[in-house]
Biopython code that builds the backbone (N, CA, C, O; Angstrom):
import numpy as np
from Bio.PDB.StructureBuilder import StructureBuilder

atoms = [
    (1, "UNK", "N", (-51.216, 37.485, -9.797)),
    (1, "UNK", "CA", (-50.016, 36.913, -10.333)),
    (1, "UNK", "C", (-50.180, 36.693, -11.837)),
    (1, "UNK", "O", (-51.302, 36.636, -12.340)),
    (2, "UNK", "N", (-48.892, 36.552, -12.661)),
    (2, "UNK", "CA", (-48.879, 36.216, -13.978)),
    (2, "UNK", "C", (-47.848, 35.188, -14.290)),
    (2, "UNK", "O", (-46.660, 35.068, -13.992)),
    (3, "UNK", "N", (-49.040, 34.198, -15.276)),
    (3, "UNK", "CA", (-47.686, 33.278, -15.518)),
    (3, "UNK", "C", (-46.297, 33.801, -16.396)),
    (3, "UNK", "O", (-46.324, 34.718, -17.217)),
    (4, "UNK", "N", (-45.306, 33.148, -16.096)),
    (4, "UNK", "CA", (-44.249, 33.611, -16.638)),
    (4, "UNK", "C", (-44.057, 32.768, -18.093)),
    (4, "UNK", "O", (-44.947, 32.291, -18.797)),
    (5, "UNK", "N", (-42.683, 32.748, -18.290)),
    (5, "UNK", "CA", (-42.529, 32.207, -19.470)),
    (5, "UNK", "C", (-42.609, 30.835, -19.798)),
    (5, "UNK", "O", (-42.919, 30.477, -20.934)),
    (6, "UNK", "N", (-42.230, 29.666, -18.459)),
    (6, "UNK", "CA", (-42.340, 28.370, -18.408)),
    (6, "UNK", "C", (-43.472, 28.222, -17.640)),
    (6, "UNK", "O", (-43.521, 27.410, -16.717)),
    (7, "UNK", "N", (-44.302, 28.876, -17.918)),
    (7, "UNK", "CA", (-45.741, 28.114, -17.031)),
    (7, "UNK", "C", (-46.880, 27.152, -18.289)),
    (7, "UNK", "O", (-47.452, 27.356, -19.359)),
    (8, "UNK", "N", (-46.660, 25.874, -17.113)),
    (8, "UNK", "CA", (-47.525, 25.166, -18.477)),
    (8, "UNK", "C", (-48.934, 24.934, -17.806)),
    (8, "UNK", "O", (-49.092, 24.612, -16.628)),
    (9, "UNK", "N", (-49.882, 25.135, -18.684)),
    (9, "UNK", "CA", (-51.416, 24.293, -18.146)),
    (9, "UNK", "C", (-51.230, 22.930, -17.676)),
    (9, "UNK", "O", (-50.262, 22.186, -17.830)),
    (10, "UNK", "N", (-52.765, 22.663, -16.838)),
    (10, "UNK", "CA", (-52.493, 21.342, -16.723)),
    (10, "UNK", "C", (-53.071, 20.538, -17.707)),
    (10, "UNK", "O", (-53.786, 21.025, -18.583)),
    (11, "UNK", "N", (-52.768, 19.105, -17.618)),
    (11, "UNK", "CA", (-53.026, 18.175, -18.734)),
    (11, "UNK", "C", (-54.989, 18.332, -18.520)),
    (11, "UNK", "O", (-55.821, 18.217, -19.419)),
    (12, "UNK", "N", (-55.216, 18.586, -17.215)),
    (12, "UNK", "CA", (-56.714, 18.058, -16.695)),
    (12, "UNK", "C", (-57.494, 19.195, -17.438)),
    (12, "UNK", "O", (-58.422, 18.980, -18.216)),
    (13, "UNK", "N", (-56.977, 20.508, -17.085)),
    (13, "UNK", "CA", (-57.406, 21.389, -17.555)),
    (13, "UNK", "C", (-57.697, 21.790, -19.301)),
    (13, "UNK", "O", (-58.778, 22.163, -19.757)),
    (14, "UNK", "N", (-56.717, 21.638, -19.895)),
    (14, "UNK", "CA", (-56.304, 21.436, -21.299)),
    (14, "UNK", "C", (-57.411, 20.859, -21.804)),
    (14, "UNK", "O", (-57.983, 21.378, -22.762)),
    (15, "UNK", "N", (-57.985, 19.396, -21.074)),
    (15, "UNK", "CA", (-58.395, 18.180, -21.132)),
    (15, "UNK", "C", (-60.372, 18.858, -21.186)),
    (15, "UNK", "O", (-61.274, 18.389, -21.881)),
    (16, "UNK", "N", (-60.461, 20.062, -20.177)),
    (16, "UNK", "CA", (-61.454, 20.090, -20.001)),
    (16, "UNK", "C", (-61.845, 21.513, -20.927)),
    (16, "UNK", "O", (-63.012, 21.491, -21.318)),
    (17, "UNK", "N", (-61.110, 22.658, -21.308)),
    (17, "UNK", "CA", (-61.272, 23.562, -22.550)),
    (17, "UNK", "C", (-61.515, 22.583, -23.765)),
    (17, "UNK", "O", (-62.145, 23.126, -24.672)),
    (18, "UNK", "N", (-61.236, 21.529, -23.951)),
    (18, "UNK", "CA", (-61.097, 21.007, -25.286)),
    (18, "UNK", "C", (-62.348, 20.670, -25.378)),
    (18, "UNK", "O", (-62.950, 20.915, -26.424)),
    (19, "UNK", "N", (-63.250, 19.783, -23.863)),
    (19, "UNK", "CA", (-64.579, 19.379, -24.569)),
    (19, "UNK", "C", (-65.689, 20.178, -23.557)),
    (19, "UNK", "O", (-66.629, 19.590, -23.023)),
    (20, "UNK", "N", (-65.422, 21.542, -23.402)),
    (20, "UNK", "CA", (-66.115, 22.328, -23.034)),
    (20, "UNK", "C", (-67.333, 23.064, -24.374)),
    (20, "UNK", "O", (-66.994, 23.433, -25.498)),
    (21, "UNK", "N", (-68.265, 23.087, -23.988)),
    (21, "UNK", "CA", (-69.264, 23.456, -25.141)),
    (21, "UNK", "C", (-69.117, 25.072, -25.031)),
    (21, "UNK", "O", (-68.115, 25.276, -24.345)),
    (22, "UNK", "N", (-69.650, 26.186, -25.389)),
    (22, "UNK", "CA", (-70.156, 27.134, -24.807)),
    (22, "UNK", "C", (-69.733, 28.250, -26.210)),
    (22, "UNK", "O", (-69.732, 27.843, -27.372)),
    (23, "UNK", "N", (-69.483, 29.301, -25.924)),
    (23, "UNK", "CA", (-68.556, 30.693, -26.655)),
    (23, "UNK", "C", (-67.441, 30.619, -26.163)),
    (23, "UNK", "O", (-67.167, 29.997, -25.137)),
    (24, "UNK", "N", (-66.341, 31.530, -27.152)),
    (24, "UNK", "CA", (-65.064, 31.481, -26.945)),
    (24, "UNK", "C", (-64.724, 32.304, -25.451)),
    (24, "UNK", "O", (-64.005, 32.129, -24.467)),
    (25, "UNK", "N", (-65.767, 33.355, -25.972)),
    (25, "UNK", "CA", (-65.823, 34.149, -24.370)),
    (25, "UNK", "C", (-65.242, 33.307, -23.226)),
    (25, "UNK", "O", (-64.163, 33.032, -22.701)),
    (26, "UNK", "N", (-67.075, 32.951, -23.095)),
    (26, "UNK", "CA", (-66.760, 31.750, -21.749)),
    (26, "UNK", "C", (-65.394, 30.717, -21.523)),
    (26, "UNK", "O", (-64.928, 30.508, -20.403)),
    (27, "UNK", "N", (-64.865, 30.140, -22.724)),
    (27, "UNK", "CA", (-64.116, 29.344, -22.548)),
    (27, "UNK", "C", (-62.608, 30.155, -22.360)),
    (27, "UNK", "O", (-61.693, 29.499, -21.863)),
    (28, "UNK", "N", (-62.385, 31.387, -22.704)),
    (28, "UNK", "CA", (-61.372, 32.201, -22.102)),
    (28, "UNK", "C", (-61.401, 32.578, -20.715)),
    (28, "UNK", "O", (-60.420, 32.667, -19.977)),
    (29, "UNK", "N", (-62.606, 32.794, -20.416)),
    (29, "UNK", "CA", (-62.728, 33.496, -18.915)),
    (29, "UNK", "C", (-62.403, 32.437, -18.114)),
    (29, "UNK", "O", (-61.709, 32.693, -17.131)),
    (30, "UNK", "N", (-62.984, 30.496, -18.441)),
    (30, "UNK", "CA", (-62.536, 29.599, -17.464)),
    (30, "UNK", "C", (-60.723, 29.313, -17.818)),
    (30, "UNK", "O", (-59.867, 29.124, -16.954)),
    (31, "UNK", "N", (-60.540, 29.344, -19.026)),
    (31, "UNK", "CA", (-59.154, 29.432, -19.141)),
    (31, "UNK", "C", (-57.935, 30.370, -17.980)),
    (31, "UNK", "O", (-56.915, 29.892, -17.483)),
    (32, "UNK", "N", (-58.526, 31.933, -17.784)),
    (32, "UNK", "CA", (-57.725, 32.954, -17.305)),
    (32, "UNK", "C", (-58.019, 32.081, -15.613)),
    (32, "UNK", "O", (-57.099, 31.559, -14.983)),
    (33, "UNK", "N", (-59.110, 32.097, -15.262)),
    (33, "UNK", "CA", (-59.896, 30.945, -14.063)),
    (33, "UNK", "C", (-58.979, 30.068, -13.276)),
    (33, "UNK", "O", (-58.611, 29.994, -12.103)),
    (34, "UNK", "N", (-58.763, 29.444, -14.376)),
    (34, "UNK", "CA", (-57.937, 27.936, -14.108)),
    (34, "UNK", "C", (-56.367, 28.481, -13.979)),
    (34, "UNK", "O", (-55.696, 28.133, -13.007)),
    (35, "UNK", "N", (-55.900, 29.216, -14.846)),
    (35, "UNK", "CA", (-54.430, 29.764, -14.838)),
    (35, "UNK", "C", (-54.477, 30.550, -13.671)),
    (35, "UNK", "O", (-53.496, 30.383, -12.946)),
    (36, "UNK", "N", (-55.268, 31.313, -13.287)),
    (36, "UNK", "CA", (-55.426, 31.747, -11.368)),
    (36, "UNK", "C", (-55.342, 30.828, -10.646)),
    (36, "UNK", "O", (-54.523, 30.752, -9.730)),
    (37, "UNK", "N", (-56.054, 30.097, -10.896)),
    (37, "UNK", "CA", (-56.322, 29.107, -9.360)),
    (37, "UNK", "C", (-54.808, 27.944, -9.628)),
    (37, "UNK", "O", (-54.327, 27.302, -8.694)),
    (38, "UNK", "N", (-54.389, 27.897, -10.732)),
    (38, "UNK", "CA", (-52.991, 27.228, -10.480)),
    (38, "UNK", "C", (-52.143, 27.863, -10.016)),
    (38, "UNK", "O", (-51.632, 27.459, -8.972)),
    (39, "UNK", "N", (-51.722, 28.992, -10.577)),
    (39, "UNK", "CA", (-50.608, 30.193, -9.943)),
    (39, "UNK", "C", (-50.613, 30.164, -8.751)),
    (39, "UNK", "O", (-49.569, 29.987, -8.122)),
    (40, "UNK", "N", (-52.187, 30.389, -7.967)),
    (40, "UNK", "CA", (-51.959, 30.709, -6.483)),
    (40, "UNK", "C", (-52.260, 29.444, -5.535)),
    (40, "UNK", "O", (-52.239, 29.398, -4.305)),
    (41, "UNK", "N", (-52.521, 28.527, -6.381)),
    (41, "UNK", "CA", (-51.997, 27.231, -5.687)),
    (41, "UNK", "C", (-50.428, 26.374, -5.492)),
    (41, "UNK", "O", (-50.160, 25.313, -4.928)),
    (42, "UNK", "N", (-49.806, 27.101, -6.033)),
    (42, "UNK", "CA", (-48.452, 27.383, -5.969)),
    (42, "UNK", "C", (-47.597, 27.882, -5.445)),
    (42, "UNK", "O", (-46.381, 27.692, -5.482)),
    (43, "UNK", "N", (-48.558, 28.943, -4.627)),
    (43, "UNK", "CA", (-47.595, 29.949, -3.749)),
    (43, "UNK", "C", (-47.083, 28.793, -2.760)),
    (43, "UNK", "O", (-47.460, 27.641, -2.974)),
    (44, "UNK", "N", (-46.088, 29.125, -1.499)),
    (44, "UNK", "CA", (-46.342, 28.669, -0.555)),
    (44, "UNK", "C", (-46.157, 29.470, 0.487)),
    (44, "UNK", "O", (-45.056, 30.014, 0.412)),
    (45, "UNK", "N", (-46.842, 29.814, 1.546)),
    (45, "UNK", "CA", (-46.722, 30.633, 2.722)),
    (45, "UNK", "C", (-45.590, 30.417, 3.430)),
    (45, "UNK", "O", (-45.156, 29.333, 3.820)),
    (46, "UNK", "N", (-45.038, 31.711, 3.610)),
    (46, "UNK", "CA", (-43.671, 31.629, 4.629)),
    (46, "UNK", "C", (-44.329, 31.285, 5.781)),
    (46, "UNK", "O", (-45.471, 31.698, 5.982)),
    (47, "UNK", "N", (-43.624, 30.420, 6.741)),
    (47, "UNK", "CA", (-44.067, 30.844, 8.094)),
    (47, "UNK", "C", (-43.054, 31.800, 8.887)),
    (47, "UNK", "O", (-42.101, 32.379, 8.366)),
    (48, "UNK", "N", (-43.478, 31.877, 10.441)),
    (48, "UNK", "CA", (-42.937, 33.238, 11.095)),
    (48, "UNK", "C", (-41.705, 32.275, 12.113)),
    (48, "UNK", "O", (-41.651, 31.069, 12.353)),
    (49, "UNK", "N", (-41.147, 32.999, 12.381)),
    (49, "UNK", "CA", (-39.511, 32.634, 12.783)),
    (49, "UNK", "C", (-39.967, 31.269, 13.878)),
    (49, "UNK", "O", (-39.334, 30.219, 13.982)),
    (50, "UNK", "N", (-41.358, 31.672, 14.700)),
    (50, "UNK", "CA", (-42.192, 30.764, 15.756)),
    (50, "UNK", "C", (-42.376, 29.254, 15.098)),
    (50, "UNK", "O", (-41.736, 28.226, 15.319)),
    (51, "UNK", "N", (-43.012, 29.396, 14.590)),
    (51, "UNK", "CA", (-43.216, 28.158, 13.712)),
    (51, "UNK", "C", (-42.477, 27.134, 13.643)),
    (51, "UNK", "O", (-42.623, 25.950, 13.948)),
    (52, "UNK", "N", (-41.189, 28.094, 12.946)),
    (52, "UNK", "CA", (-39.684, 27.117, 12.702)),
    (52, "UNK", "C", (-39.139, 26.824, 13.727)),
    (52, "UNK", "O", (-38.552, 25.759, 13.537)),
    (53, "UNK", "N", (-38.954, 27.282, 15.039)),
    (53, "UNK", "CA", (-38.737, 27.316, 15.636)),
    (53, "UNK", "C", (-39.157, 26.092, 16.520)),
    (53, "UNK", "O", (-38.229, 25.424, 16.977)),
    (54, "UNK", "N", (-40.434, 25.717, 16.816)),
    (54, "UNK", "CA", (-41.556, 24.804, 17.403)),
    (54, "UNK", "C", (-42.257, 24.144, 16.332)),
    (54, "UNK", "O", (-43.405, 24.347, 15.936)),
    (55, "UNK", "N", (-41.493, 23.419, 15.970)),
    (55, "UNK", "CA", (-42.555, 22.564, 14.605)),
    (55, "UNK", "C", (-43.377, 21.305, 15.194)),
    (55, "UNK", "O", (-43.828, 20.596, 14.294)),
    (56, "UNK", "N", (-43.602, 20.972, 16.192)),
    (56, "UNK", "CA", (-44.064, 19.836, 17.071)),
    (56, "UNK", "C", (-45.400, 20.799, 17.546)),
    (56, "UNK", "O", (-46.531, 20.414, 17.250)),
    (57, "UNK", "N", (-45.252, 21.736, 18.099)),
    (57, "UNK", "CA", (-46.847, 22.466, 18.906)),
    (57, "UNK", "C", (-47.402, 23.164, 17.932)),
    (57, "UNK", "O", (-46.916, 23.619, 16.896)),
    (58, "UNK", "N", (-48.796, 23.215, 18.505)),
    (58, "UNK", "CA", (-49.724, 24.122, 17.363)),
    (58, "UNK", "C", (-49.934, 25.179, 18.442)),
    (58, "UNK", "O", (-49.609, 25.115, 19.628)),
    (59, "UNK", "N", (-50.666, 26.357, 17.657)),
    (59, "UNK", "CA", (-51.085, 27.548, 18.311)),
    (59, "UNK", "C", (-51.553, 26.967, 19.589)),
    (59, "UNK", "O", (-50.981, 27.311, 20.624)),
    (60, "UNK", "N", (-52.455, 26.188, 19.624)),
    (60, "UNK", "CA", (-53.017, 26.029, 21.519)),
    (60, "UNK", "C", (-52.277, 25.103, 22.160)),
    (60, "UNK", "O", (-52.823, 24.296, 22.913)),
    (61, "UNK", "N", (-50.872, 25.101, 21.933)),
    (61, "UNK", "CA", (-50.114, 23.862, 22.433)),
    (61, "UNK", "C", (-50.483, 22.314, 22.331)),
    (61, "UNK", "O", (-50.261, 21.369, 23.088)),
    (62, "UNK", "N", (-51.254, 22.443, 20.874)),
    (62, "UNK", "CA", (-51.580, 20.866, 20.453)),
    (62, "UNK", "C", (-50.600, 20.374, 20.121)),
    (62, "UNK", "O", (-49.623, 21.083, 19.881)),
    (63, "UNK", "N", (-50.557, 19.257, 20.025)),
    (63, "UNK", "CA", (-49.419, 18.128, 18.820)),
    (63, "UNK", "C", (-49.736, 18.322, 17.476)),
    (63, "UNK", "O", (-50.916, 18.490, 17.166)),
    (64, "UNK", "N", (-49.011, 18.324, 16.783)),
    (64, "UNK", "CA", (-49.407, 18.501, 15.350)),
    (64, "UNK", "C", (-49.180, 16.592, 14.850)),
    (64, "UNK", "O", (-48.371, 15.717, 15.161)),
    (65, "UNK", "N", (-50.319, 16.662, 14.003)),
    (65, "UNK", "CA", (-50.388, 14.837, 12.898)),
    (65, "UNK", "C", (-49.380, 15.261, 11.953)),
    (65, "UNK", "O", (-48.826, 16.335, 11.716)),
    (66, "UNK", "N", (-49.314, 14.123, 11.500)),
    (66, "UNK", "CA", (-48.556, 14.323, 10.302)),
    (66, "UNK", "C", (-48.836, 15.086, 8.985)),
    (66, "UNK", "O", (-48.143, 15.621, 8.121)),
    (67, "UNK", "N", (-50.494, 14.853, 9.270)),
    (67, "UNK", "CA", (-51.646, 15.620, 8.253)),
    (67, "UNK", "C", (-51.580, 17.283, 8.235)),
    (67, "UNK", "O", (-52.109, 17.823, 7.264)),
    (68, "UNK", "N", (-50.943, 18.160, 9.282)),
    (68, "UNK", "CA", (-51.002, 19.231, 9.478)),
    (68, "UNK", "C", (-52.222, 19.799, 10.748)),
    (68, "UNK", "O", (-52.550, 20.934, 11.094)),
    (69, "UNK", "N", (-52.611, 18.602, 11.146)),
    (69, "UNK", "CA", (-53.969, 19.127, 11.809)),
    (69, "UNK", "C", (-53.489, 19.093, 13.382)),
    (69, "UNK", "O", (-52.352, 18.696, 13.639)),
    (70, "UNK", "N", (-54.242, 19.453, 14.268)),
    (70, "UNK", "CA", (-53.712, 19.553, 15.277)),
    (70, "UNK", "C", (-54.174, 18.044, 16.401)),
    (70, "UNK", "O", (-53.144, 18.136, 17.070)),
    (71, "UNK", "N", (-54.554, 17.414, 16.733)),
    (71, "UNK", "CA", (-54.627, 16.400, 17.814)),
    (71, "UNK", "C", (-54.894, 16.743, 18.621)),
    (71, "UNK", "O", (-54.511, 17.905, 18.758)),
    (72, "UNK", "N", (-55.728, 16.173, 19.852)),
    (72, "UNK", "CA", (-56.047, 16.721, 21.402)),
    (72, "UNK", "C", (-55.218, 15.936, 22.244)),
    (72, "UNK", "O", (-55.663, 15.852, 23.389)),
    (73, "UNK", "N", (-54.458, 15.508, 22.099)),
    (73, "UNK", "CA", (-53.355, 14.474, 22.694)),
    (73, "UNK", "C", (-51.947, 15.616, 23.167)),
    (73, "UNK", "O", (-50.956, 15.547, 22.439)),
    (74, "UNK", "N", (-51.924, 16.183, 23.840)),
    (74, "UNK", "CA", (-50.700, 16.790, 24.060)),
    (74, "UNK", "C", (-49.727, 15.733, 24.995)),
    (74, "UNK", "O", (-50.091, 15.310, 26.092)),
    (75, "UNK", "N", (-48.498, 15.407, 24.391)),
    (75, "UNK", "CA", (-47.236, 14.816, 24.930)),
    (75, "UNK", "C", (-46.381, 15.653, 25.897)),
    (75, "UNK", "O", (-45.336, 15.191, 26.356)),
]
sb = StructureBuilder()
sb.init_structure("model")
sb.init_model(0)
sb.init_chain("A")
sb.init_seg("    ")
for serial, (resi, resn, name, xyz) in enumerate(atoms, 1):
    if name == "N":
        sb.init_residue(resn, " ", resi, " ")
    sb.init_atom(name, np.array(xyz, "f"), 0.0, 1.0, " ", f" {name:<3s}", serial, name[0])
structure = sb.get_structure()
């Protein structure tokens, strides 16, 4: 992915190029790094028609928490 035109760094990140020691090198490569790992922490996964469909069961007919995790408690 590539950022587009309104993509901003984060403040943390910004925060941590500034008192990073090293070569410019290095400090570009964690720069391009960090602008990856934000982009694709951004995505969000579609789910499949199932999913939406049954938002209460998990794949093995668990309960789902509120956390996303599944429970051994089936209702």
């Amino acid at each position: 992915m590539k950022p587009g035109k309104t993509f901003v760094l984060s403040k943390t990140t910004k925060r941590m190029m500034a008192l990073m020691g090293g070569t410019t090198e290095n400090r570009n490569q964690f720069k391009r790094m960090m602008i990856d790992a934000q982009l694709s922490a951004a995505v969000i996964p579609r789910s499949s028609r199932d999913d939406r469909n049954n938002n209460n069961k998990g794949k093995a007919n668990y309960a789902m928490n509120n956390t996303g995790t599944a429970s051994t408690a089936v209702e």
